[in-house]
N, C-alpha and C positions, 0 to 999 in steps of 0.2 A: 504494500500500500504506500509505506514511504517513499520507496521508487519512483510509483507512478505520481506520485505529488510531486516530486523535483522534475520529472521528466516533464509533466503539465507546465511549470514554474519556467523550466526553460523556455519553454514554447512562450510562454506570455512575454520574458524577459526580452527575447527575438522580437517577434510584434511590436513590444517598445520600440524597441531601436531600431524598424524596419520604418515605423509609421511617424516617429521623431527627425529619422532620419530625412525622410520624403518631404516632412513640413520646413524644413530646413535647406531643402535644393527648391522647393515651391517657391520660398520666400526671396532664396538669393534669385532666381530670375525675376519674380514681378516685380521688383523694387526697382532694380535697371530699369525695367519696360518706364514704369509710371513716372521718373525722373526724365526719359528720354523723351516720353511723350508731354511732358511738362516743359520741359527748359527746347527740346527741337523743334518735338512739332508746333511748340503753342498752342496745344491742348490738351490740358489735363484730364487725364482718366478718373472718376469717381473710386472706380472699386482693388485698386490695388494696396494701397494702405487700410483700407477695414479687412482685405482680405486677410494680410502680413499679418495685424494685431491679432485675427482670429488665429491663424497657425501659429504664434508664437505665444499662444495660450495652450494649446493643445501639443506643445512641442517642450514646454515648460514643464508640465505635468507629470510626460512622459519619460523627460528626461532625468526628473528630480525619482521616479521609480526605479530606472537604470539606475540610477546612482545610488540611490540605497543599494538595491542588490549585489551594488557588487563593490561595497566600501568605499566610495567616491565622494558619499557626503561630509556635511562638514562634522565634525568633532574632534572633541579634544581627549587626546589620548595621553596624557601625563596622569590623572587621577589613577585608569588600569593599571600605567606600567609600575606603581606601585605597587599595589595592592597585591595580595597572595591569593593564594584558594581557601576558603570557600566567599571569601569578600568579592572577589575579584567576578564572581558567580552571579551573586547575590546582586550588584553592580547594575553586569549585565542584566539579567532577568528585569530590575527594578525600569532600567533604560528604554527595554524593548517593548512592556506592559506599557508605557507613557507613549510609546510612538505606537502604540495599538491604538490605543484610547484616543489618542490625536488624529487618528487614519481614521478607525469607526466614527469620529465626529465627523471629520469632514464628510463620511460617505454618507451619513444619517440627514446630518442638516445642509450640505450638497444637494440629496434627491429632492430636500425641500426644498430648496433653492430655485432648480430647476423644474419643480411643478408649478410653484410659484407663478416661475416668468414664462411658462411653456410656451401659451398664446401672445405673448409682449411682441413685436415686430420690430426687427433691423432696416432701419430707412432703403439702407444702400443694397438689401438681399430679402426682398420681401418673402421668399423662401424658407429663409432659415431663422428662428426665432432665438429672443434671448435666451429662452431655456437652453435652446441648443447650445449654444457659447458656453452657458454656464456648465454643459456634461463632464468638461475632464476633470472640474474636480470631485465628485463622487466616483468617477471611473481613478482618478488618479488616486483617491484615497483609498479605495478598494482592493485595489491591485496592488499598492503599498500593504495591507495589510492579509494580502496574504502572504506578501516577501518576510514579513516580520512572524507570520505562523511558522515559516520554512525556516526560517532564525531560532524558532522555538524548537523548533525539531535537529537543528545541527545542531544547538547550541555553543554557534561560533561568534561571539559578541563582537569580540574587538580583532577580530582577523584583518589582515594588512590588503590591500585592494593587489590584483594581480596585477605585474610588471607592465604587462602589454596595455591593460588602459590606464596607465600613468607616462605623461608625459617625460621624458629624460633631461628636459632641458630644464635648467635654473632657475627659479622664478626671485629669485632675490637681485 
């Protein structure tokens, strides 16, 4: 059963970075386009800037889930390297219940959110409603808290993010 949990976990973890990745090549061409057709043609495009802001809300989301999963986020790791066993346990567990409870909130009062504004309308997309907009964050708290059941089940708290998605170069 454990298997098939991580094996699912990956799969979603892909999907992030397939569907982050996409809103992130979406965004770097419209933005050329609607500057070009601004300052060349002398005529401004309406919908490439609401489009941007919508993907870089749904690109946000999704990338703030990659990054939990795979230790990219931010924390501060001086307190663990302390601490011994069974503290260093206890730590963790106490750490990763607070980012449940922070996940299950935003997914609970997210849906509401989005029920909310279901029928609300975006001027520039009379298609797509505010609720829509507001979807990644119950999608993104959701999916956040199942990375954090799978943290339950490894029980790997403070593990160091893999070489390959860390950058090599200095930032100092």
């Amino acid at each position: 059963m454990k298997a098939q949990y991580f094996r699912a976990m990956d799969a979603i973890h892909q999907a992030c970075l397939f569907v982050a990745g996409c809103c992130l090549v979406v965004i770097v061409l419209i933005i050329p386009y609607g500057v070009f057709c601004r300052y060349v043609l002398n005529s401004a495009a309406s919908w490439p800037e609401p489009v941007a802001i919508l993907l870089m809300i749904i690109l946000s989301f999704l990338s703030a889930v990659v990054c939990y999963r795979e230790y990219l986020h931010i924390g501060v790791g001086v307190l663990p390297m302390f601490l011994k066993e069974p503290a260093k346990s206890y730590l963790g567990w106490f750490l990763e219940m607070c980012m449940l409870i922070t996940n299950l909130f935003m997914l609970w009062w997210g849906i509401k959110l989005v029920h909310t504004t279901w029928f609300q309308g975006i001027p520039e997309f009379p298609l797509i409603s505010v609720g829509m907009s507001y979807l990644p964050i119950p999608i993104g708290g959701g999916l956040t808290a199942l990375f954090v059941i799978e943290r339950f089940m490894t029980q790997k708290f403070f593990s160091e993010p893999e070489p390959e998605t860390v950058s090599q170069f200095a930032t100092e």
